[in-house]
Structures are given as C-alpha cells and as structure tokens.
C-alpha positions in Angstrom: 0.0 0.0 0.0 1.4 3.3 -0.9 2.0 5.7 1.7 0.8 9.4 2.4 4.2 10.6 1.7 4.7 8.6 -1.8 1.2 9.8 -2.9 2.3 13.3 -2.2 5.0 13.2 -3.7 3.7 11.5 -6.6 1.5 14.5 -7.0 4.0 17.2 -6.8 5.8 15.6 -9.7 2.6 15.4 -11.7 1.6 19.1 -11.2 5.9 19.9 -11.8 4.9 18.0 -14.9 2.1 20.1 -15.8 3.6 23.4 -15.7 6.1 22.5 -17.8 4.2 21.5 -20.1 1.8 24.2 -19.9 4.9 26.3 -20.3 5.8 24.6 -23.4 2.1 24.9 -25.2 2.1 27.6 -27.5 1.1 31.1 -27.2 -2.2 31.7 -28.6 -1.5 33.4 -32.5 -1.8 36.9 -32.5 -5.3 38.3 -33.8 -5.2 38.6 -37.5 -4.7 42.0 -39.2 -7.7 43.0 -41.6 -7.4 41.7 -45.3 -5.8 44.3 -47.3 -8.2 45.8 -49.9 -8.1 46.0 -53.8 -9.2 49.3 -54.7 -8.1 49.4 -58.2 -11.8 48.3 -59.2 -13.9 49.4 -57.3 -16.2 51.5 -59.1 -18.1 54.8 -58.0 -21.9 54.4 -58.7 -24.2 57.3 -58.1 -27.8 57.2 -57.0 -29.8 60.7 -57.9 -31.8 61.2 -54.8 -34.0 63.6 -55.9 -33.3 67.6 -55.3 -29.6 67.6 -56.0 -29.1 64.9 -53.5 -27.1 61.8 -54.7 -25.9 58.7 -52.4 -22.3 57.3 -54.0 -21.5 53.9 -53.1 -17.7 52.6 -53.5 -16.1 50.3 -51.3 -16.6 51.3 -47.4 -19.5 53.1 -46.3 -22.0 54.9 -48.4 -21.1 58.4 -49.2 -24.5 61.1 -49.1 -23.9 64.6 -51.3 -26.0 67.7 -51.0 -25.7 70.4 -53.6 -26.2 73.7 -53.2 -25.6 76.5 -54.9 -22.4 77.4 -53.8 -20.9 74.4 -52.1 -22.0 71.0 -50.9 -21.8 69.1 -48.2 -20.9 65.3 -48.3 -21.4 62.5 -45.6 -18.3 60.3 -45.1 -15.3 60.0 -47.2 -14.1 55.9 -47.4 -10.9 55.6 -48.5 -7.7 57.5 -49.3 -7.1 55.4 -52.5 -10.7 56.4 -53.6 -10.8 59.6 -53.6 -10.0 60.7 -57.1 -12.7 58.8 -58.5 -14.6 59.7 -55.8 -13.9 63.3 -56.8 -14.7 62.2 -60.2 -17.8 61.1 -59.5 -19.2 64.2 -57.4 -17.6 66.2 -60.9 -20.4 64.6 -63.2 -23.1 66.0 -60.7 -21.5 69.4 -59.6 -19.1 71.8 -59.9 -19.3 73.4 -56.6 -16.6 72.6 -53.9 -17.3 70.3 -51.0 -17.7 72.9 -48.1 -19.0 70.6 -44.8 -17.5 66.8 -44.9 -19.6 64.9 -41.6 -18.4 61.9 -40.1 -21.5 59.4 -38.8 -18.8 57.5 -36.8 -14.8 57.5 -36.0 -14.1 53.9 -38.1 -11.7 54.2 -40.9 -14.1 52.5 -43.8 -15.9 55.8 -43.3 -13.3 58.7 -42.7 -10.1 57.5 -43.6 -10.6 59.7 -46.8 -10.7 62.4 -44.5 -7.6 64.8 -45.2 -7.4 64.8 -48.7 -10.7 66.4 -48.4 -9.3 68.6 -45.6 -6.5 69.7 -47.6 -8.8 70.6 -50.3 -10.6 72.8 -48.0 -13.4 71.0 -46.8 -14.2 71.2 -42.7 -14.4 67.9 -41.2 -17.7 68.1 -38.6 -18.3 65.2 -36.1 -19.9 64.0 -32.9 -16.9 65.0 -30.3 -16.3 61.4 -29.4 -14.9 61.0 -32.8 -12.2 63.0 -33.1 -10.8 62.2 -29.4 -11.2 58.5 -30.8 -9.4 59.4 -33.9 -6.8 61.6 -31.8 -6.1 58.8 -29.0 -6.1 55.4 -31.6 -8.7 52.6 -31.0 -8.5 48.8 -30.2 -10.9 46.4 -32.3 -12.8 45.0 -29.0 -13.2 41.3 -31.6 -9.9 41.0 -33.0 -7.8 43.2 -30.7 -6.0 45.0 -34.0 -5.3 48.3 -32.8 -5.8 51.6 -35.1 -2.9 54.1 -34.5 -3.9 57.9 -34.1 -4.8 60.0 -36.9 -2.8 62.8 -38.4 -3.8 66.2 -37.7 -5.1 66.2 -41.4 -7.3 64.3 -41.1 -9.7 65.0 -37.7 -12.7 66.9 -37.3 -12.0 70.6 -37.0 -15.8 71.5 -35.9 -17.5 69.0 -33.5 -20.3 68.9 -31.7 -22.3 67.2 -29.0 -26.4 66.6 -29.3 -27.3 68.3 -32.4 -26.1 70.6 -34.5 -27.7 72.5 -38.2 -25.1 72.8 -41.2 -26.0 75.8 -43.5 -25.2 76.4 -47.6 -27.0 78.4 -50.0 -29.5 76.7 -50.3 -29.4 73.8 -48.0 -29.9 72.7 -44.3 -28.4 69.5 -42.5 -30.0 68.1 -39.3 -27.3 66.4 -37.4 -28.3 64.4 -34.7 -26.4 61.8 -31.9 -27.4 58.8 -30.6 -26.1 57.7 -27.7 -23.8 54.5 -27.7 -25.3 52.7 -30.2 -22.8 51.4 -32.9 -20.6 53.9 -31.2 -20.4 56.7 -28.6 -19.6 59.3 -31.2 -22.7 58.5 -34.0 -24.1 60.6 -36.4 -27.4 60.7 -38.8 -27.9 63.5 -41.1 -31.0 64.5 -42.5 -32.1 66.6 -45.6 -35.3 67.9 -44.8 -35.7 69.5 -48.5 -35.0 66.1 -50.3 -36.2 63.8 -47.6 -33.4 61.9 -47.2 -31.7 60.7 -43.7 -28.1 59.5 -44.1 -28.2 56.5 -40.9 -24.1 55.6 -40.9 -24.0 52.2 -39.3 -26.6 52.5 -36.8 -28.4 50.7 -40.0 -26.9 48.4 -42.5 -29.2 47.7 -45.3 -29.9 44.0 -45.6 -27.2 42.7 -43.3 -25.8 42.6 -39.5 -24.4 45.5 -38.1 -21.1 45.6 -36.3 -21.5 47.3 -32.6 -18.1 48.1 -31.5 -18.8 47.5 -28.1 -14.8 48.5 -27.1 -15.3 52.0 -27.8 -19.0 52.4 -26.3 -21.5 50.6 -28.9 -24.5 49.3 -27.3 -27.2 46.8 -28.6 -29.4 49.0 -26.9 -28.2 52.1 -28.2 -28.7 50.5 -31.9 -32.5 49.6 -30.7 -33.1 53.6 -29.6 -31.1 54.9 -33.0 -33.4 52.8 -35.0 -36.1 53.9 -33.4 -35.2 57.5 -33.7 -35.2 56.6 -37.5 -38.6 55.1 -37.8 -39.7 58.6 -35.9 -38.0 61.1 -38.3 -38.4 59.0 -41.2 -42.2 58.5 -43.9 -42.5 56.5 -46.4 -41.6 58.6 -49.0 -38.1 58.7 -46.7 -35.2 58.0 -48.9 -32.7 56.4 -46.3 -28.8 55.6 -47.2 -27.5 53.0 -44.7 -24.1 52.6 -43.7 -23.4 49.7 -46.0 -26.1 48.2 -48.0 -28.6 49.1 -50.8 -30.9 52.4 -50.7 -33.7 51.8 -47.7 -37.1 53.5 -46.9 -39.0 53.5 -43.7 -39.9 50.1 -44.2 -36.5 48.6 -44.1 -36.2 50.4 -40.5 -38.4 48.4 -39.3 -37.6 44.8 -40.3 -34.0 46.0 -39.1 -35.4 47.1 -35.7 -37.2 43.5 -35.3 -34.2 41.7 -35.9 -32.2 43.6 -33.4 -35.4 43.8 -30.5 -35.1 39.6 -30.7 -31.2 39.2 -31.5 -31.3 42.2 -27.8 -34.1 39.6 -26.1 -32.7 36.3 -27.0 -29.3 37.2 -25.8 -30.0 39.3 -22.4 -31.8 35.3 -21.5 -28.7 33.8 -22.3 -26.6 36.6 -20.2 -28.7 36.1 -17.5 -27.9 33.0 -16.9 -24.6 33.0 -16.9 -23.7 31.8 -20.5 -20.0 32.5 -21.5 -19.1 33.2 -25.0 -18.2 30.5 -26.4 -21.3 28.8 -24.6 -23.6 31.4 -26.8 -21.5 31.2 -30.3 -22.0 27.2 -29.5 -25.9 27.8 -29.2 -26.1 29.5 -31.8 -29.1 32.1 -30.9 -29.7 33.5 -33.8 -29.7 31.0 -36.4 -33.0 31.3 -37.6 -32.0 35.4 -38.4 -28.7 34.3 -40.3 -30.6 33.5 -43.1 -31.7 36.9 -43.9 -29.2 38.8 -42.0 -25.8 36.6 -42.2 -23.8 37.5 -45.3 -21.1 34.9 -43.9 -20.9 32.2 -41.4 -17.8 34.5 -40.0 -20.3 37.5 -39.9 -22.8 35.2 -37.9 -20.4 34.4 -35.3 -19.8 38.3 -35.2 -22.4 39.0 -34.7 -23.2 36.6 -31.6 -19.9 38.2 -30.4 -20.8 42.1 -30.4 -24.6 41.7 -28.9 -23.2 39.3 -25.9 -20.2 41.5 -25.2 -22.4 45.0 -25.3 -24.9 43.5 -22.6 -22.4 41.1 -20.5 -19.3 42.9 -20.8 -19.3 45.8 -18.3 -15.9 46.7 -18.4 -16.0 47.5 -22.2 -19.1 49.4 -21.5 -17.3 51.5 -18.8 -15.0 52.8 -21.7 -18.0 55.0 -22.8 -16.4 58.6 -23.5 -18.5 61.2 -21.8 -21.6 62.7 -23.6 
C-alpha cells in the first residue's frame, strides 16, 4: 500500500509535470490583421436622390452629397485610394466645392478619406467622441487589431455634442447623436428638402451590423437609434445606410425587429450566466442568419458584439463622456 508521503509526492511531480508542459504549449496566434483591400476596381456608382441629393456607393460606407448652390456638403469620405474617382464622381453632378464633410462614426471604412478632403478645404464636422477617438487610436474589442492615431489632417475641426444644423446656399443639414449605439460618437444627417436621412452604421441595409462595443457601442443604443429613424423617417423617406442598398421606412423596421429579438434572445442567455463561447456554440440566432448573415464569419460576429455590449461591463465602462 502506498503511503501518504509517496502519494504526495507522486502528486507534486505530476503538477511539476504540468507546468512545464503548460509552459511549453504555444502562445495563442496573434489576432489577424484585416485583409488588405483592392481598390483598383472598385467603381463609383451614383444614386440621384431627388433635389440635388445623390448617395455614392464605393467600397466602405456609403457616401450622401448635398448640392447647393455654392458648395456641398458630403457625408463620409471611405478611402484615401478612392478619392479621385470619388472626386470624379461628385464632378459629373456638380461643380461646386465640398464645403462641410460629416463623419457618422470614427471607423476608418468611413473617414479615412478624410484629409485629402481637408486639404482641399473641406471642414471635417463630427460627434466629439470622434475626433478624441481618432486623436487617441482605438482597439478592435473582436480581433484586438489596434488603429494608431490619426494625423492632424485628417480629424474633425468643428464638433459637436447633441445636435447641430449645417447651412449652404440653399441647403440645411439636421445632425443628430445617438447615444452609444454602434458607437459613442454616432451621427445621422438629415435633408429635410429632399427627404433623405443618411443612418451611418446604426443601420446596414440587408445585413448585420457591427456594434463596437470597445469604444461604447450598445445593442441598446442600436434599438433607440433605429427607433429614432422610424420617428423622423415617412414613407416617401429616402434612407442611405451605412453599408447596403438604398432603404425606406420600411426597411427600419424589419432591421429594428431583428435587433429587438437578437437584444431579447441574448439578455436570457446573459442572465444566466452563459460564456461566450457557450452562446456562439448555441447558436441564438440561427434562424436570423438566413436573412441577416452575409457569412458564417459575420454570424459568429455578430453573436460576439450583442453578448459582449450586454455582458461585458468593463468595455461598456469605456464610454467617452456625452
């Protein structure tokens, strides 16, 4: 019969045996950086809005153009390597320079075009929240990548904080902020004259949103900006998402289903006590995918960014201040 003393000692080299070989495992790999992007054929395509209002759709989120008659003013810029044919395309609609360019969110897919604009002239307006994002550098909350600061170029040189009214001869822009919903620093624009409401990616046409729950996105937030949509919006409403096809009022409120169950079926799971990777396993939202899911990888995203904006508290505590 083995003694107390050999059994402990038969332990102690078991557990030595352990560390080192937990020592020896691995490291976990290092999150992937984003794909790089082809933008040598990407096209420009123009919508015509109605009332000198045009929606341009490229590769990163949809661009909105107001014309007046002395300048315009243009919502979002995509990409650096876009923006001569960008330019281009605003040519074949107007002559008149680009006076206001607004941000609906910090994320580079929307102002990363930024300072060429700038240099051209063009003032850079956005929620305050995005140029201290943009000035401080961000950390993707799913992947961990992190965005280094922008150059002086290229942040907002007029901000705001809960609404603000851009003026050109001509034309008026509402801008208005949700709170924390795909961000802390969200914008919508609307053009009264032409009825048309520019949404950034509070709404993505046809598709699942990101919530970038890291730097103060909310499901909940996404629920009351969609809501705020459906208010301001008829259904005559001409309504450019953030990514996605033209909408109208009716799309809104498909969207606004999908997120009310994706927000209910997840705070059940939350509640009691689910982990992630018990939640991506169950697979809540499988009967959305099929409408919503443009990828199995942008299912599993999904899952992700609604647990982590109701479970994970710390990442909500990095809200900016309002």
């Amino acid at each position: 019969m083995r003694t107390i003393a050999s059994l402990a000692l038969a332990a102690g080299i078991i557990g030595f045996a352990g560390n080192l070989l937990a020592q020896q495992q691995p490291a976990p790999p290092a999150p992937a950086a984003p794909p790089q992007r082809d933008f040598s054929k990407v096209e420009i395509i123009t919508t015509d809005l109605g009332n000198n209002t045009y929606m341009l759709q490229g590769e990163g989120g949809n661009i909105t153009l107001a014309v007046g008659s002395d300048a315009a003013i243009m919502v979002d810029s995509e990409f650096p390597p876009l923006h001569d044919r960008i330019k281009a395309a605003i040519a074949k609609v107007t002559s008149v320079p680009i006076k206001y360019l607004v941000n609906t969110h910090f994320h580079a897919d929307h102002t990363s075009g930024d300072a060429l604009f700038h240099q051209e002239g063009a003032t850079i307006v956005a929620h305050v929240n995005v140029k201290n994002r943009l000035a401080a550098g961000t950390t993707n909350g799913l992947t961990g990548v992190k965005t280094p600061p922008v150059e002086a170029d290229g942040l907002p040189t007029m901000t705001y904080s809960d609404r603000m009214t851009l003026k050109i001869k001509g034309r008026t822009a509402t801008l208005g902020h949700p709170k924390n919903a795909h961000t802390d620093g969200d914008t919508y624009v609307y053009f009264k004259d032409a009825d048309v409401l520019a949404t950034g990616d509070i709404f993505t046409n046809g598709r699942y949103p990101n919530i970038d729950f890291a730097n103060g996105g909310n499901i909940n937030g996404m629920i009351t900006g969609a809501r705020i949509y459906l208010f301001l919006a008829d259904d005559k409403t001409k309504i450019v998402p953030g990514h996605g096809p033209l909408a109208g009022k009716a799309d809104i409120a498909t969207y606004l289903i999908m997120l009310e169950a994706a927000r209910d079926r997840m705070s059940k799971l939350v509640k009691a006590g689910k982990s992630e990777a018990d939640v991506i396993a169950a697979r809540p939202f499988a009967d959305l995918d099929k409408k919503w899911a443009v990828s199995e990888q942008a299912s599993t995203n999904f899952i992700r960014v609604v647990y982590h904006s109701l479970a994970d508290k710390a990442a909500n505590g990095k809200t900016a201040s309002q």
